[in-house]
C-alpha positions in Angstrom: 73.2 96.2 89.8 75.8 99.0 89.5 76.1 101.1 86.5 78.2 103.5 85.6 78.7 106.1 82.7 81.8 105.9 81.1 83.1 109.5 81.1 85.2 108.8 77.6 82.5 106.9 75.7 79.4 108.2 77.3 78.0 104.9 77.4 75.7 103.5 81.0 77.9 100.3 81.8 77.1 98.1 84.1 79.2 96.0 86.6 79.7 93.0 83.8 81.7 95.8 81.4 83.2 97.1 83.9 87.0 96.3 85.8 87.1 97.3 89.0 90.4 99.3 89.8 90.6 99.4 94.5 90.6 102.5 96.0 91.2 106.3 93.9 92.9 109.3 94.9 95.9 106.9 96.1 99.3 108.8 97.0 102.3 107.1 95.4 105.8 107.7 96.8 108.8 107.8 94.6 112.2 106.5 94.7 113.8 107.3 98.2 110.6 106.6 100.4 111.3 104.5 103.1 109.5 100.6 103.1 106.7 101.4 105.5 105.6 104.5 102.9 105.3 101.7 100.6 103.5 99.2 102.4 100.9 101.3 103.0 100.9 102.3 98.8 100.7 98.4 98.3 98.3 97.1 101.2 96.6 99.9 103.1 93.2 101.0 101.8 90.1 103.0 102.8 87.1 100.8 103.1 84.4 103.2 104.4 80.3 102.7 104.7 79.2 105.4 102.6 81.2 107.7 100.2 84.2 106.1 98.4 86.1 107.2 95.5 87.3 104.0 93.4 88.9 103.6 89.9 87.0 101.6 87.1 88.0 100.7 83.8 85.6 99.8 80.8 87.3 96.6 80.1 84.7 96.1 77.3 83.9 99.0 75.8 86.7 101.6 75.1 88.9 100.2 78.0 89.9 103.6 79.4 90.2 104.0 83.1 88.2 106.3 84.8 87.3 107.5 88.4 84.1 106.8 90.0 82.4 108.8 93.3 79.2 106.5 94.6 78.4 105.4 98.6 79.1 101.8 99.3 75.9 101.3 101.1 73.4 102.6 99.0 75.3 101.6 95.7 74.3 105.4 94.9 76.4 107.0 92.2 77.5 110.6 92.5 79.4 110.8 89.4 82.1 109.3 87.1 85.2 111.5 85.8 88.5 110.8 84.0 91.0 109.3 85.8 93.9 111.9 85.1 92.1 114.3 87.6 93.8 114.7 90.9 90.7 115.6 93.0 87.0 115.2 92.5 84.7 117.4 90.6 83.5 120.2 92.2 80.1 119.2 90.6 80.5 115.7 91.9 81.7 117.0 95.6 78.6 119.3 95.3 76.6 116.0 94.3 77.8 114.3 97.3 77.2 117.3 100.2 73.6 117.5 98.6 72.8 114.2 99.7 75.3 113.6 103.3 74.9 117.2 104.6 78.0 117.8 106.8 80.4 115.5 104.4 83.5 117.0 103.5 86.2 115.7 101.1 89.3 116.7 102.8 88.2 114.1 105.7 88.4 111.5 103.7 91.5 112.6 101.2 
């Protein structure tokens, strides 16, 4: 079972508490972007074996959105962190390259 910590309440939630929010880190275009800018917004995701960075919310608990950094094959969680951050951690990154020597973040950003 997944579980994550909540970086608001501080509370170890697992999947049934949790909301699960697609793919984090997403680049949104504004007014004036053409259609195929946001298509891709809309439809096009990252679905990677291994590290992914997705958003979660803690629909019942204190229902705050947050970002979560774990590898979708081993369900192993690097960390959880508010969702107003543009780019991981660097404690989380660090987290991450600890355990997948040679992975970098701006391969997959």
């Amino acid at each position: 079972m997944l579980i994550l910590r909540c970086p608001y309440c501080g509370v170890d939630a697992d999947e049934t508490e949790l909301a699960p929010g697609g793919e984090a880190h997403l680049k949104r275009f504004g007014p004036g972007s053409g259609d195929d800018d946001f298509h891709d917004y809309l439809f096009t995701r990252e679905n990677p074996r291994g590290v992914h960075f997705e958003r979660w919310r803690h629909a019942h608990g204190c229902g705050k959105w947050f970002h979560a950094a774990r590898a979708t094959d081993t369900l192993q969680v690097f960390g959880t962190y508010p969702a107003q951050t543009s780019e991981p951690p660097k404690e989380v990154l660090a987290l991450i390259r600890a355990a997948r020597p040679g992975w970098s973040w701006r391969e997959f950003a």
